[in-house]
ZAMARGU-4260 file (C-alpha; in steps of 0.2 Angstrom, whole numbers, plus 5000, padded with zeros to 4 digits):
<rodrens>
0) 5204/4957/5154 | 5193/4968/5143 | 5198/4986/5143 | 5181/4992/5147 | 5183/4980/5165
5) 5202/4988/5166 | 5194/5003/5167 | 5180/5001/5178 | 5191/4993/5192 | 5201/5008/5189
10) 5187/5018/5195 | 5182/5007/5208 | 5196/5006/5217 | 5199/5025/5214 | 5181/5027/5222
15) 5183/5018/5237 | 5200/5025/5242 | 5190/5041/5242 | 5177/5035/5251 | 5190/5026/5266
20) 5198/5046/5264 | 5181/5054/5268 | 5176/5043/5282 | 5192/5045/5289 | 5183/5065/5292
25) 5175/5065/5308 | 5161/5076/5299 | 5164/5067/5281 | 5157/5050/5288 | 5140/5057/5287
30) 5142/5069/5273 | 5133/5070/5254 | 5151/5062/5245 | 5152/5049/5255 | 5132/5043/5251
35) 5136/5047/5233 | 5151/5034/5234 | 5142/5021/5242 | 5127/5025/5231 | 5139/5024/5215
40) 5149/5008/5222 | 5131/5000/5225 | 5126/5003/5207 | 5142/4994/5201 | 5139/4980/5213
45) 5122/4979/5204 | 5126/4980/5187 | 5139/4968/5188 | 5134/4956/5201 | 5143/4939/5204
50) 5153/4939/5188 | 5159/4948/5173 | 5156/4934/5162 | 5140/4934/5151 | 5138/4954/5153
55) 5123/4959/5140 | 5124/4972/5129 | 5113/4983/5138 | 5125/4981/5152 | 5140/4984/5147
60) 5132/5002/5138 | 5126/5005/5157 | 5141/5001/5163 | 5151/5014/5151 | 5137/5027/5157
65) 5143/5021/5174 | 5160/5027/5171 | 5156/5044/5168
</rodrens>
């Protein structure tokens, strides 16, 4: 596993424990972090898609953009 797909399912995972801790908030199911997650977590999904094989250049730059 490359280190830059380590790092990235790192985030992921990091991301959507935060966003199961935010919608466990009554108020935080509906609030700002929890559309940024899902927006973020949508992004990957994007970016990524099916597979990690085959990633192009330009994707893999975006996806080291992504982890910032």
């Amino acid at each position: 596993m490359s280190e830059l797909r380590t790092r990235i399912e790192a985030k992921k995972k990091k991301l959507e424990a935060e966003l199961l801790e935010r919608k466990a908030d009554a108020q935080g199911a509906a609030s700002d972090a929890v559309r940024e997650i899902k927006a973020k977590l949508a992004e990957l999904d994007k970016l990524v898609g099916d597979s990690w094989d085959d990633l192009s250049d330009s994707v893999r730059k975006k996806l080291a953009d992504w982890l910032r």
